[in-house]
C-alpha positions in Angstrom: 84.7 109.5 116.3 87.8 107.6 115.5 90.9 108.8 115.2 93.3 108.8 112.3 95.5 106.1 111.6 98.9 107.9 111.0 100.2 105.0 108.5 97.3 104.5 106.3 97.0 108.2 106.4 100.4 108.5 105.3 99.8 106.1 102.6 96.8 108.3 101.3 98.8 111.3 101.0 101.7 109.3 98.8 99.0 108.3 96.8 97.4 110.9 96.1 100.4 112.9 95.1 102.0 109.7 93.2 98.6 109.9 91.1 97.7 113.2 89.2 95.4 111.5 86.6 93.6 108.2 85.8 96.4 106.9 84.4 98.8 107.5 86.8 96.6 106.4 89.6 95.6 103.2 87.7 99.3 102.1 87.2 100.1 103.0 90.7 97.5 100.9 92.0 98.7 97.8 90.2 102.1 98.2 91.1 101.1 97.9 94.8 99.2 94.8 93.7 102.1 93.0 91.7 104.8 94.0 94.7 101.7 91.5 96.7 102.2 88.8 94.1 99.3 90.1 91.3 100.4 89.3 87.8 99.6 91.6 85.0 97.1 89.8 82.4 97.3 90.9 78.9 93.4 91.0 77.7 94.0 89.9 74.4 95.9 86.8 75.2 94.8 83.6 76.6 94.3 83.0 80.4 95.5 79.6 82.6 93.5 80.4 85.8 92.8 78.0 88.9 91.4 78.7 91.8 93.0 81.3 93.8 95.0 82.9 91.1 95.4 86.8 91.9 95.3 89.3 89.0 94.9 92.3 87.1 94.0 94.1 83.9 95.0 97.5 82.8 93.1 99.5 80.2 94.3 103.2 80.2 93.0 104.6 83.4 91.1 101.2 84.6 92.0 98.7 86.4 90.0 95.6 87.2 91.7 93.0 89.7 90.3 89.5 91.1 91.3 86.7 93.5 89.8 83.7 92.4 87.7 82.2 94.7 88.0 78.3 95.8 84.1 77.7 94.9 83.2 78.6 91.6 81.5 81.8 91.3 78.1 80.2 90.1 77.5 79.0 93.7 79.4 81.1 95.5 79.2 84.5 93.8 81.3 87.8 93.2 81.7 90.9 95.9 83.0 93.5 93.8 84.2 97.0 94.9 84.0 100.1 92.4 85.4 103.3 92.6 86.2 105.5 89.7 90.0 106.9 89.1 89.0 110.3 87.1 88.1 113.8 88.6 86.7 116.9 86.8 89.8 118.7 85.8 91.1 120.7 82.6 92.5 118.9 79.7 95.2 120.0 76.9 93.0 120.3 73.2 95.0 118.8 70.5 96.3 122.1 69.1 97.8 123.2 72.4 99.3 126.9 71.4 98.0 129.8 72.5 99.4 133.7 72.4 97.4 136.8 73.7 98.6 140.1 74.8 102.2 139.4 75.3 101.5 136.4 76.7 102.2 132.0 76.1 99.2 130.2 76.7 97.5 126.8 76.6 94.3 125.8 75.2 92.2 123.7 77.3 88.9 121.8 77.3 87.1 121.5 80.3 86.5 117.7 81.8 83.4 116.7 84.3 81.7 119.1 86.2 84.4 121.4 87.1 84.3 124.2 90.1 86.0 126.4 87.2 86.7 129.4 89.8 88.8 126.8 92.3 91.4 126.6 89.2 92.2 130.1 89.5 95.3 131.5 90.9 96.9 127.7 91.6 99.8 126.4 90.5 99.0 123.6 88.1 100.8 120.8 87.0 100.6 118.7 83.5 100.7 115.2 83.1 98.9 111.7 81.3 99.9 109.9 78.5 101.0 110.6 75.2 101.3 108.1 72.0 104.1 108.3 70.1 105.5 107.4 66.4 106.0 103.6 66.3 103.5 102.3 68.4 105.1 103.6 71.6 103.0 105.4 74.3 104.6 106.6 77.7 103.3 108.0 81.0 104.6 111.7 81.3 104.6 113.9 84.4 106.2 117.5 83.8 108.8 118.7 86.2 107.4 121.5 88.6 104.1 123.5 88.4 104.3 125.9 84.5 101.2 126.8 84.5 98.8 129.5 86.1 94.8 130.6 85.6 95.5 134.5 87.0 92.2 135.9 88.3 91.5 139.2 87.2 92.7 142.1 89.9 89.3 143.7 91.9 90.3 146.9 91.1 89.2 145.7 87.5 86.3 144.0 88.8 85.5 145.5 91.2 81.7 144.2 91.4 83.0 140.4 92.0 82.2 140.5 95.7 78.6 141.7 95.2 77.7 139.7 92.0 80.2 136.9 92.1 82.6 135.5 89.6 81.7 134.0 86.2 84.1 132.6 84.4 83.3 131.8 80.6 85.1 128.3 80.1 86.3 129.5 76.4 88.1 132.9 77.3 89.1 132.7 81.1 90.6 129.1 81.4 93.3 129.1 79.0 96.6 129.0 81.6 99.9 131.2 80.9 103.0 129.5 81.2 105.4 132.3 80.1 106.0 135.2 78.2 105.7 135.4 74.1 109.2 136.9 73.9 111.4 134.1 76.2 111.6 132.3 73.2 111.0 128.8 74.5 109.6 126.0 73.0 106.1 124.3 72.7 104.0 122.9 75.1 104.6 119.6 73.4 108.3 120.0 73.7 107.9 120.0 77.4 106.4 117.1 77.1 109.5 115.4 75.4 111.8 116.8 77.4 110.0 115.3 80.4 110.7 112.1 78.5 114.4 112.1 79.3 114.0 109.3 81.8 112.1 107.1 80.3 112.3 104.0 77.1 111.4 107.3 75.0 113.9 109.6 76.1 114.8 111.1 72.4 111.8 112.1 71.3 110.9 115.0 69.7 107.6 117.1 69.4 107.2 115.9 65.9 107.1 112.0 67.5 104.3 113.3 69.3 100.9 111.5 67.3 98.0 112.0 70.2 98.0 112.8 73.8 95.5 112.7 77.1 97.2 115.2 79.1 95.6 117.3 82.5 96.2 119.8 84.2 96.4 119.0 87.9 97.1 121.2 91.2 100.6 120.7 92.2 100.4 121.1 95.4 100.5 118.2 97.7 98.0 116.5 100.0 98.2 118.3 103.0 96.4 117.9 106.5 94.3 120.6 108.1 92.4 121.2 111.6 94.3 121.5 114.9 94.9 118.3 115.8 95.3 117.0 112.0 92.0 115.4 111.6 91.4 117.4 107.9 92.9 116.2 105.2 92.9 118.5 101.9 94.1 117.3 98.0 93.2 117.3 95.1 91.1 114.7 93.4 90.0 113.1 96.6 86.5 112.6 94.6 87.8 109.6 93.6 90.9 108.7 94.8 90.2 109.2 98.7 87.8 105.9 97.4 90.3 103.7 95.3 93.1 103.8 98.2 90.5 101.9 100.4 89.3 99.4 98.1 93.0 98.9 96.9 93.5 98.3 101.0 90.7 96.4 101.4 91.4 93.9 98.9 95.2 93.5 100.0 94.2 92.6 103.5 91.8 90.1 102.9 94.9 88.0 101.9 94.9 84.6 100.5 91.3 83.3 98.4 88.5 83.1 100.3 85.0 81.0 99.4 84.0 83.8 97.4 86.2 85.2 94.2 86.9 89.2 95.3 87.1 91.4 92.5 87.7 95.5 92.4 86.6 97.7 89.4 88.6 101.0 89.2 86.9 102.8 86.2 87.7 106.2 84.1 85.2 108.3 82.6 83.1 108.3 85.7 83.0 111.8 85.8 81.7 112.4 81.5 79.1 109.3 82.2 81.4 107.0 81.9 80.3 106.0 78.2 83.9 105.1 76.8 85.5 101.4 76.2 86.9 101.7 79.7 84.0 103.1 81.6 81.4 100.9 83.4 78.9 101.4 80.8 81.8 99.0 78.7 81.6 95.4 78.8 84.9 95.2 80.3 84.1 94.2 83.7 81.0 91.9 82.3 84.0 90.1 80.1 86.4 90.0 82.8 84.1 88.2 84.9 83.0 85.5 82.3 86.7 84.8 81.9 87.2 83.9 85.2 83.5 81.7 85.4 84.6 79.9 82.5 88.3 79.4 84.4 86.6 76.6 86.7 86.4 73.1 85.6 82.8 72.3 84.6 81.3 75.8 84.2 78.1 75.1 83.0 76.7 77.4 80.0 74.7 79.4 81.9 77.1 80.2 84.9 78.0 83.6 84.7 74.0 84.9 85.7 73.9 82.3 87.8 77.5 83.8 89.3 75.7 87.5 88.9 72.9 86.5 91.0 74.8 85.7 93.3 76.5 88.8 93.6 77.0 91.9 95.3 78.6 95.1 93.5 79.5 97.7 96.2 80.4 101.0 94.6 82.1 103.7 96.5 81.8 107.7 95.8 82.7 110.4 97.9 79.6 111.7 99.6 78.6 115.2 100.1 79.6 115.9 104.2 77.0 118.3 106.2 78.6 121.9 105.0 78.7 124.1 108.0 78.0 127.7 106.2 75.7 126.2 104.2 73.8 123.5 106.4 70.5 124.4 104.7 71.7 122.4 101.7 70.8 118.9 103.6 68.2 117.3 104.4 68.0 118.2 108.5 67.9 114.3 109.0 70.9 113.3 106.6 73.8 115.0 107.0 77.2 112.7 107.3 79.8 114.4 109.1 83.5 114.5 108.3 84.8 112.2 110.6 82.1 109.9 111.2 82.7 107.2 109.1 80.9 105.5 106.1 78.2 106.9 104.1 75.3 105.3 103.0 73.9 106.6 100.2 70.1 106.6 99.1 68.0 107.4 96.5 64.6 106.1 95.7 64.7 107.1 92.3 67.8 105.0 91.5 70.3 107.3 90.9 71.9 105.8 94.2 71.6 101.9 93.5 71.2 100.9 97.4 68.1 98.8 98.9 67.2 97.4 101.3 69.1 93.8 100.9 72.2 95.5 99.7 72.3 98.0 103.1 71.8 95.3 105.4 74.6 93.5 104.5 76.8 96.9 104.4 75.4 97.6 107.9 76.1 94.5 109.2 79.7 94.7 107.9 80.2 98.1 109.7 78.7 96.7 113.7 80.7 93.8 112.6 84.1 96.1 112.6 82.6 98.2 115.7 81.2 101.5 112.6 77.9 102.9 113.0 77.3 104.1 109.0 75.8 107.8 108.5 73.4 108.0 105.8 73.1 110.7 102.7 69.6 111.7 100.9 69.3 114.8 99.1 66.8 117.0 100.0 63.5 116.3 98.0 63.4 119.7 96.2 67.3 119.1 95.0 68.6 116.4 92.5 71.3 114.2 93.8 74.4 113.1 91.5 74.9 109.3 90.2 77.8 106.6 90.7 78.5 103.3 88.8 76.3 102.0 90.8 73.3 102.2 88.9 75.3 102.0 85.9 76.7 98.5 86.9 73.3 97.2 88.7 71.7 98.4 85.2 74.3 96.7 82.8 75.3 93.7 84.6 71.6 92.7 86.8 74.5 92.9 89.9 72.8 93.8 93.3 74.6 96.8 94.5 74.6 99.5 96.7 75.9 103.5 96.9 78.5 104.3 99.4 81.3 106.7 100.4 83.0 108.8 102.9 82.0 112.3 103.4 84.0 115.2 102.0 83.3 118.9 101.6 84.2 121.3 98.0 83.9 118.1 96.1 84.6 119.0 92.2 87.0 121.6 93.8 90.3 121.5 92.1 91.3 121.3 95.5 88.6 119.5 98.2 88.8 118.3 101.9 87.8 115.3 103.9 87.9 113.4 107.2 91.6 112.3 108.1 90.2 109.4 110.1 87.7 108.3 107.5 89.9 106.1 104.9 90.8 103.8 107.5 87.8 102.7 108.8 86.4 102.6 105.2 89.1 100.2 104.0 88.5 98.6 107.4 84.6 97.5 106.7 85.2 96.7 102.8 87.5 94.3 103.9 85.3 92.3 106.1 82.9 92.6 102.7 85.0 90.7 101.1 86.2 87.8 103.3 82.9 86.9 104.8 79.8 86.5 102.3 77.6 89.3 102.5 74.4 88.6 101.2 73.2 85.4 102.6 69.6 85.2 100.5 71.1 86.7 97.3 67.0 86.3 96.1 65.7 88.7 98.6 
């Protein structure tokens, strides 16, 4: 197994912790990509493009980014990386205010396909994005960790060990963040007075018209094991898979043949059926804009362009659980550790075939990786990507990927320290040396 590369780990971990929901990770992924010369597009304005521009479009908690290749795309074809920047998590309802017994809480709504009984007992952050009076919306990040999910004592439960924990999302989620007699403010008034340092420092709860705001685990990423090949975090399910597409496509450096695009969607985790998810048309439009960039474009060249393509989307797969090794099938079970996942599924909730593996094999021998593979168990349903979603939407060969990771949907899950690097390692070689050679096949 490989072992971790102590920068790129590094880099994870700041990540990570600089991104506590889609919003934040989306805007702190195209700020590494305008300090490398990207330029932030504006969707709704016109485009000047030539070959080998570098750019990027934000929309919320999305991010699509593209160099344009030096053969037009309806010869030469796409390679697009997905990921998705969301992860279940609790989100503040619009009428935030809660008192019970004595106590301040907050009213939440529960996001994806939450591990609720991992949220209890931590010490939670809030942050996302609120709009405000006069067209003005603002990131926010609240100092510190306010909130808490107590679990309920065992000598008041004390069957829990026996029967396990159920936790009714309605009445056992709603966090305390104080007592009913401090007299402080609103939740939304912390949320303004976050605002101090930013172009909306002034404003008041009243400014306050709508808000996307989640609760988040404050604690840092951390590393684990006794030589520091874990790493723990939250949201690794996705994040631990933007950082190496983000990586990937920074390396690969000035255009190549091919024009290199990465897709960074929200709303993975609810189905992703929102104007920013993959289901949108907002990759589909972003890669007609760039066809129709290049002098001559015929009218049919962005299916010519898609047929030519590869869409590589990258999940977190489920690692080989060692109290629980049962769950796997005996002949598919990717170790933390030991590199990319290949990710299978007949029925097509996984989009790989055979085309679409062979080139990702190739690209791992190619970098010296020998790729594990993931396929559930036939008496247990697997999960879905964007995969499917984009092969379904866009008629884009793709393939499932991922590196392994164990408590995924935990509010707090862990993964192989070594992993990212030789992920971001083989998606690199993806995009600077054309992977599918018979894109018919």
């Amino acid at each position: 197994m490989a072992a971790a590369d102590s920068a790129e780990l590094s880099d994870l971990m700041a990540f990570l912790d600089a991104s506590p929901t889609p919003y934040h990770a989306a805007r702190e992924v195209g700020a590494r990509l305008a300090r490398a010369g990207f330029g932030l597009l504006e969707e709704g304005a016109g485009w000047n493009l030539e070959p080998g521009a570098r750019g990027y479009v934000l929309r919320g908690g999305t991010l699509v980014a593209f160099v344009m290749g030096t053969i037009p795309p309806w010869e030469s074809g796409f390679v697009v990386l997905g990921a998705h920047t969301d992860s279940p998590n609790l989100r503040l309802k619009p009428s935030p205010e809660l008192t019970q017994a004595g106590y301040r809480q907050a009213a939440v709504e529960v996001y994806g396909g939450v591990l609720l009984t991992t949220w209890l007992d931590k010490d939670l952050g809030l942050a996302g994005r609120v709009a405000l009076a006069g067209g003005r919306h603002e990131l926010v990040r609240l100092p510190g960790a306010p909130f808490r999910i107590p679990n309920l004592a065992i000598h008041l439960n004390r069957d829990v060990n026996k029967e396990g924990l159920v936790v009714n999302p309605q009445h056992h989620l709603a966090p305390i963040w104080g007592l009913e007699s401090s007299g402080a403010g609103s939740v939304l008034e912390l949320v303004t007075a976050s605002l101090a340092s930013t172009p909306a420092a002034g404003a008041t709860a009243a400014d306050i018209l709508g808000f996307d705001l989640c609760f988040f685990d404050a604690q840092g990423a951390t590393l684990g094991g006794a030589g520091g090949e874990l790493i723990a975090s939250a949201r690794l399910d996705n994040l631990g898979s933007c950082h190496p597409i983000t990586g990937a496509l920074l390396d690969a450096g000035d255009a190549g043949a091919t024009t290199r695009v990465i897709a960074l969607h929200d709303h993975e985790e609810v189905g992703s059926q929102s104007s920013s998810g993959a289901r949108s048309r907002l990759l589909e439009s972003l890669l007609g804009r760039l066809v129709t960039s290049y002098a001559g474009a015929p009218a049919d060249a962005l299916p010519r362009a898609l047929a030519r393509s590869l869409f590589v989307s990258s999940d977190m797969a489920h690692a080989v659980h060692p109290n629980y090794p049962d769950k796997h099938d005996k002949l598919h079970r990717p170790l933390l550790g030991g590199g990319p996942v290949v990710k299978v599924n007949v029925s097509q909730s996984y989009a790989t075939d055979a085309v679409a593996q062979g080139a990702f094999v190739e690209a791992c021998r190619a970098e010296g990786v020998t790729p594990q593979f993931f396929v559930s168990r036939n008496d247990q349903p697997c999960g879905s990507t964007i995969g499917p979603i984009t092969a379904a939407r866009l008629g884009m060969r793709s393939l499932d990927i991922g590196n392994p990771m164990l408590a995924m949907h935990s509010c707090r899950e862990t993964a192989g320290a070594a992993d990212p690097a030789v992920m971001r390692r083989v998606l690199r070689r993806m995009l600077v040396e054309p992977p599918l050679r018979d894109p018919a096949a």
